[in-house]
C-alpha positions in Angstrom: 20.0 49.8 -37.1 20.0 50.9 -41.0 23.1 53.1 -40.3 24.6 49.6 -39.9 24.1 48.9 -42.9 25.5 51.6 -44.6 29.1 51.0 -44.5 28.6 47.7 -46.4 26.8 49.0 -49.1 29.8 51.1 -49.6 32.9 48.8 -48.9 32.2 45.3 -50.4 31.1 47.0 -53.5 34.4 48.0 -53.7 36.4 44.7 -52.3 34.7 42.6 -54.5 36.6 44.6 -58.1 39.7 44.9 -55.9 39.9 41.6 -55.3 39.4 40.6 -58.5 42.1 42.5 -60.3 44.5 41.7 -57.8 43.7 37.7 -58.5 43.8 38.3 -62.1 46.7 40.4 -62.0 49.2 38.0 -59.9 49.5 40.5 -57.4 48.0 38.0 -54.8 49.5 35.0 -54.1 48.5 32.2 -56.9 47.7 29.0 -56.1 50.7 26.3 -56.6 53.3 28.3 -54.8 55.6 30.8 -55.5 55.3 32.6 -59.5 58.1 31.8 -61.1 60.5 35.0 -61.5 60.3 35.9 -58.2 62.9 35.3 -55.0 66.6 35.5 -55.3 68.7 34.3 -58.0 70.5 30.8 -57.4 73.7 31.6 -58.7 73.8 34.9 -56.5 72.7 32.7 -53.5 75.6 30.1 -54.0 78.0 33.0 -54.4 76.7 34.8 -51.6 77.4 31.3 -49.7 81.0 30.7 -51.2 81.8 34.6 -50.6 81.0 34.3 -46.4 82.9 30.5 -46.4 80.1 28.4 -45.6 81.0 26.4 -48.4 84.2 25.4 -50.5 85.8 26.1 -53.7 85.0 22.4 -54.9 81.6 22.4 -54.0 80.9 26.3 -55.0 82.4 24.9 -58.7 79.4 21.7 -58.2 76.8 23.8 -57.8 77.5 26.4 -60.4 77.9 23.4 -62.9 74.2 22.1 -61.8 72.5 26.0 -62.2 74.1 26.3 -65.3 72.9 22.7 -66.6 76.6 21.6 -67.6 
């Protein structure tokens, strides 16, 4: 029964200071939803979009007015 015991004495000593730094780092996910910074870029998604004809010219010109705040 104490051999048991032994593997815990070695791993949540160590979980509990990986854990931490990978909270306080951003590394795991935040609370509140996706860190800003990170996904795919907008503008490359609506030109990705325009580019396989899922949308048209008029409304790729829209959208790249809106992401560029004109």
């Amino acid at each position: 029964m104490p051999f048991f015991w032994i593997p815990f004495a070695w791993v949540i000593p160590l979980l509990i200071p990986v854990g931490l730094f990978l909270l306080l780092s951003g590394r795991w996910g935040a609370p509140g939803g996706p860190q800003r910074g990170h996904g795919p870029d907008p503008m490359a998604i609506l030109q990705e979009r325009f580019a396989r004809g899922e949308i048209d010219h008029d409304e790729y010109e829209r959208s790249s007015r809106v992401l560029d705040g004109r």
